[in-house]
C-alpha positions as CSV (number, residue, x, y, z in Angstrom):
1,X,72.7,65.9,96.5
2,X,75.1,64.1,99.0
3,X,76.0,66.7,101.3
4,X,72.9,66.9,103.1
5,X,73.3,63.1,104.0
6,X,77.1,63.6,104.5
7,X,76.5,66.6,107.4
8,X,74.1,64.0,109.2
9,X,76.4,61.0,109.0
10,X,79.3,63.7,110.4
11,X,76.3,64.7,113.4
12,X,76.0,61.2,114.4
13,X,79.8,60.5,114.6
14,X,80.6,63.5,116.5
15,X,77.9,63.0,118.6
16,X,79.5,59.6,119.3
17,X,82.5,61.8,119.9
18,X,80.9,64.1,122.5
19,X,80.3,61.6,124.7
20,X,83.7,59.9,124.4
21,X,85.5,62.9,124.9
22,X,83.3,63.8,128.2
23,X,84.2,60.6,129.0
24,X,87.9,60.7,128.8
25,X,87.9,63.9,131.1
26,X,86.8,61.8,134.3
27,X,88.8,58.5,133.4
28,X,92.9,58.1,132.6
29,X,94.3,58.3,129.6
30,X,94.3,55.0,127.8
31,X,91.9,53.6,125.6
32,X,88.9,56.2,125.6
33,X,90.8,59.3,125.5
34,X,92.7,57.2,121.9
35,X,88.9,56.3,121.1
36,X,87.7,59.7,121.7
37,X,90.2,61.4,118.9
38,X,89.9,58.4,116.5
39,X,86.1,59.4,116.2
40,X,86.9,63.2,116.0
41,X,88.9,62.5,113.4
42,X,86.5,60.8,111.9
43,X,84.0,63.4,112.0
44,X,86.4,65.8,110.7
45,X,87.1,64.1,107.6
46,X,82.8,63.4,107.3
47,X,82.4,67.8,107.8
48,X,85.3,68.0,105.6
49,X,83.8,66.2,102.5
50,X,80.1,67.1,103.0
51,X,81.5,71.1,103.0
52,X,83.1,70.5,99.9
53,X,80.0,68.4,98.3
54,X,77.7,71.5,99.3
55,X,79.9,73.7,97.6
56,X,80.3,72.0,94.5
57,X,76.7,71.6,94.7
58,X,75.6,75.6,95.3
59,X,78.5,76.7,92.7
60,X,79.7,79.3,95.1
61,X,81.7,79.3,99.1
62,X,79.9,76.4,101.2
63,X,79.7,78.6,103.8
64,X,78.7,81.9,102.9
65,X,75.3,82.3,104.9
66,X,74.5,82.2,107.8
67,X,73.3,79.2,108.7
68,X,75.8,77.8,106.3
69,X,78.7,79.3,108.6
70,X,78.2,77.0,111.3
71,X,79.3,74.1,109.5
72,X,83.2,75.8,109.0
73,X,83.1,76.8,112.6
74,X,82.5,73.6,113.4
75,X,85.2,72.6,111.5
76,X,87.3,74.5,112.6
77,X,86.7,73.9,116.4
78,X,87.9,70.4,115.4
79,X,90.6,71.3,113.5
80,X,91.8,73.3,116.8
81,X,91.3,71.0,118.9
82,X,92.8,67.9,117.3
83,X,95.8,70.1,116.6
84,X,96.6,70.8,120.1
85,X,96.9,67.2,121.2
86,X,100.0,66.2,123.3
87,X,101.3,63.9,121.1
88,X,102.5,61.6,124.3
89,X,101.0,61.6,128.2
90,X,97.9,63.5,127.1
91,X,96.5,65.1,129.9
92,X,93.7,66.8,131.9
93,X,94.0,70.0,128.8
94,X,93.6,68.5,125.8
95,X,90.9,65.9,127.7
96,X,88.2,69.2,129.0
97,X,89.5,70.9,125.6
98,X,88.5,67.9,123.3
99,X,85.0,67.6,125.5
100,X,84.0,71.6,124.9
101,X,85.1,71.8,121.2
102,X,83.5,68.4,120.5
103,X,80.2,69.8,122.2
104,X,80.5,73.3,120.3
105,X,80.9,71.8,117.3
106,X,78.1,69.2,117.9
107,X,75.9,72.1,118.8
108,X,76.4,74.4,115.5
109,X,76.6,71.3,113.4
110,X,73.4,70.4,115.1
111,X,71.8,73.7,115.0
112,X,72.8,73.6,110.6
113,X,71.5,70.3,110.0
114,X,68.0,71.5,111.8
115,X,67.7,75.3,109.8
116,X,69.1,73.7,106.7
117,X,65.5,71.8,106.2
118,X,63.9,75.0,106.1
119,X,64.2,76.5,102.2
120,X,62.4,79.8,103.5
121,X,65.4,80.5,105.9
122,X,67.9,79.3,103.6
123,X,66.8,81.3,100.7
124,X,66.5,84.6,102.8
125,X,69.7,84.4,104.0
126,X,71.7,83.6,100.7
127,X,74.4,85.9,99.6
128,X,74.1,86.9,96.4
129,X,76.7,85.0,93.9
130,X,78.2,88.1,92.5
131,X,79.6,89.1,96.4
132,X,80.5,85.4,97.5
133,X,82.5,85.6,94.1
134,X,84.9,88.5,95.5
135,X,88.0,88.2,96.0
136,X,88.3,89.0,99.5
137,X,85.1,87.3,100.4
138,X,86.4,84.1,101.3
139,X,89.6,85.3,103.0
140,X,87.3,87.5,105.3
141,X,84.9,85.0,106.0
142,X,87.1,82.2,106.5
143,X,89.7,84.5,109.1
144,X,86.4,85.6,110.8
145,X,85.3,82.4,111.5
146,X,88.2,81.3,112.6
147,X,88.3,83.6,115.4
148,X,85.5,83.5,116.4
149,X,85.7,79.4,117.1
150,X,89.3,80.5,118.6
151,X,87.6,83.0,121.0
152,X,84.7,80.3,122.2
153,X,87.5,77.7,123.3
154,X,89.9,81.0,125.1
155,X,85.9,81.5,126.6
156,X,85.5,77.8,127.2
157,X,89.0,78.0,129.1
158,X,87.8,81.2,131.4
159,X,84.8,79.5,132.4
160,X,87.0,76.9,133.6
161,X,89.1,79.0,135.1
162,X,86.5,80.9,137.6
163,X,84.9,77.2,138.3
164,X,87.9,75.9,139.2
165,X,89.1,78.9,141.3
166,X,85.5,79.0,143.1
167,X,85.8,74.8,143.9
168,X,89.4,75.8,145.2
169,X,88.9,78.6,147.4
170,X,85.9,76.9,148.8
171,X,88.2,74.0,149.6
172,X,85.9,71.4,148.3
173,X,87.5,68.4,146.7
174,X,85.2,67.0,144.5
175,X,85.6,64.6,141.3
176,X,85.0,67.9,138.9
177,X,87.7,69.8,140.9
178,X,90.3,66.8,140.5
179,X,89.4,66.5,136.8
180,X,89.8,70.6,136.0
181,X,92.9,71.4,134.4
182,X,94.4,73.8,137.3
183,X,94.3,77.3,137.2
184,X,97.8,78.2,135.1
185,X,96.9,75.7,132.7
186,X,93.6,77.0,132.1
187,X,94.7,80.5,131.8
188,X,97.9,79.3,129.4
189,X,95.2,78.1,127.3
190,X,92.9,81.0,126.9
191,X,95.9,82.6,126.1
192,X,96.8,81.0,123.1
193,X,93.4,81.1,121.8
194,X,93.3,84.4,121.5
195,X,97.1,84.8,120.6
196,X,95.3,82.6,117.3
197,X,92.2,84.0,116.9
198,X,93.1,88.1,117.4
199,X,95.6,87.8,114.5
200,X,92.5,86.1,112.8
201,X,89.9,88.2,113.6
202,X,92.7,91.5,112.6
203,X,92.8,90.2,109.0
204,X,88.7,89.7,108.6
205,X,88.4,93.1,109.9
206,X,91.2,94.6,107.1
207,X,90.0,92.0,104.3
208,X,86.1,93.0,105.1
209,X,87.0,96.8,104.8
210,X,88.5,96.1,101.0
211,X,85.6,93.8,100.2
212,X,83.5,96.5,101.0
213,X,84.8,98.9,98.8
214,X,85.0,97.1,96.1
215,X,81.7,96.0,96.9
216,X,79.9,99.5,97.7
217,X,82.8,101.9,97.1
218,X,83.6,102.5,101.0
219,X,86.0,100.9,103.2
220,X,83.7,101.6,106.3
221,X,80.5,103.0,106.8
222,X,79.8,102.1,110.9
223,X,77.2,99.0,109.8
224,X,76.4,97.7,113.0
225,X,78.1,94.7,111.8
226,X,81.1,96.6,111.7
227,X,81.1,98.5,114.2
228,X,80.6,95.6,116.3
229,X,83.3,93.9,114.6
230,X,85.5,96.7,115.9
231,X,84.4,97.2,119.3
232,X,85.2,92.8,119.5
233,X,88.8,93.6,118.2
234,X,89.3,96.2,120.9
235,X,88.2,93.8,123.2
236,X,90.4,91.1,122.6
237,X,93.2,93.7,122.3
238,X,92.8,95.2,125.7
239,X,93.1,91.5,127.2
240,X,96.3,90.5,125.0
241,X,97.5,94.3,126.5
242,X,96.7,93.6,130.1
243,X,98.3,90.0,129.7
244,X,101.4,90.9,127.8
245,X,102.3,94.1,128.9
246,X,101.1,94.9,132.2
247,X,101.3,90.9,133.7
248,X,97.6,90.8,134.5
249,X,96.4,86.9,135.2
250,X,93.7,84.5,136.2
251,X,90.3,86.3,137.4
252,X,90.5,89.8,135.6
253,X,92.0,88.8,132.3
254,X,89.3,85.8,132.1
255,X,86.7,88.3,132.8
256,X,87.8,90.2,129.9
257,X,87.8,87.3,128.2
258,X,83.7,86.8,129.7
259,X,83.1,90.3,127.9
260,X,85.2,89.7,124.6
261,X,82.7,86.5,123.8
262,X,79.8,88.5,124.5
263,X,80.7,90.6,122.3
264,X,81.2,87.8,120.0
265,X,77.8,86.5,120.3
266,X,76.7,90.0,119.5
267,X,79.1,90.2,116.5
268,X,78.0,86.9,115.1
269,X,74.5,86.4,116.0
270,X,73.1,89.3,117.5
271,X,73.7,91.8,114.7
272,X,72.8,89.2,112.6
273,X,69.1,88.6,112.8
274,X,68.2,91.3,114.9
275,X,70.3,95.2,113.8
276,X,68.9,96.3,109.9
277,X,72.6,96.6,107.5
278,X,74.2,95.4,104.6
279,X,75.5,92.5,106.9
280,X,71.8,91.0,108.2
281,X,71.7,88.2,105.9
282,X,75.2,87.1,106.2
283,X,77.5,85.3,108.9
């Protein structure tokens, strides 16, 4: 059994990377900001191999619970992340993205490695083998999670957004303010979260539809976990709509960003542990 030794080796280096990446937000680019995705990367390639070790392991997707879940969308955070770095004159963006990702993913990776010691949870909340081994489970599962680590960072980005509007309007210089991408940046980059993660979050919808009809011989049946799913999509679609089409920035777009990872939480979590369905034991 290596991969439970692998995820806490990976929890210790990107806790290392937490606090290098909050530290390259309120310095210049040099030395720790370098530092800071050296040990990201690093924590990547740990996640990567302890995912794979726990799959070979269980004989089935590494992440198909719950609890197991967390670890890919903390892997994909990174991924995201680390993909968006400037590849010259990094600046204030990729500095205050690198600090939330790193934190999100140091939170559910955190959160995994704590639940994982519990057998009770972990064998309540297994999928059955025979549904992990469709062929549209890992397709949905995997486009799911990806959105919804895409539409934490586009919420990441709002909440900069209305602190960094609040600190202006009150006309308070302060060393956050200064360090805060501005306010177009901020909003560019919710943008293209959600430009990724709504195509993502399209094709788990369509992919869980055919999995659950060849699973229990209907494409929909209003699950709560569906439903929900549905009610996130048209969430995310209304922003892309007042964005694209009818030019709507900063405050009221970011709000409907505010709403969209709510609805998120309740997709993910919420529906989860606490709505009865044939979703409530699976992420």
């Amino acid at each position: 059994m290596y991969s439970p030794m692998l995820f806490l080796i990976a929890l210790v280096v990107y806790a290392v990377s937490v606090v290098l990446h909050v530290g390259s937000v309120t310095s210049k680019p040099g030395r720790i900001k370098r530092a800071a995705t050296v040990a990201g990367i690093g924590g990547l390639c740990l996640l990567t191999l302890a995912i794979v070790a726990h799959g070979i392991e269980q004989h089935r997707l590494p992440f198909g619970t719950m609890v197991e879940s967390l670890t890919f969308v903390a892997w994909t955070l990174t991924v995201i992340y680390l993909t968006m770095q400037p590849r010259r004159r990094p600046g204030s963006e990729s500095s205050a993205l690198g600090a939330f990702a790193s934190m999100l993913a140091l939170i559910a990776l955190g959160i995994y490695v704590s639940l994982s010691l519990s057998p009770e949870l972990n064998s309540s909340n297994a999928l059955l083998s025979q549904m992990l081994g469709n062929r549209w489970a890992a397709i949905h599962i995997v486009s799911s999670l990806a959105a919804y680590a895409s539409f934490a960072l586009a919420f990441g980005a709002a909440l900069g957004y209305m602190l960094q509007e609040k600190l202006l309007k009150a006309k308070r210089i302060t060393m956050l303010q200064r360090h805060l991408p501005s306010l177009d940046t901020l909003d560019g980059l919710a943008y293209k979260m959600v430009a990724f993660g709504f195509p993502m979050l399209t094709l788990g919808v369509i992919t869980g539809a055919l999995w659950a009809q060849t699973a229990w011989g209907k494409y929909w049946e209003w699950d709560p976990k569906e439903t929900s799913s549905l009610i996130t999509w048209l969430v995310y679609a209304a922003y892309l709509h007042v964005r694209m089409v009818q030019g709507w920035r900063g405050k009221w777009s970011n709000r409907l960003l505010a709403i969209g990872f709510l609805c998120v939480l309740i997709t993910y979590i919420g529906v989860t542990f606490f709505l009865p369905g044939r979703h409530s034991h699976a992420g």
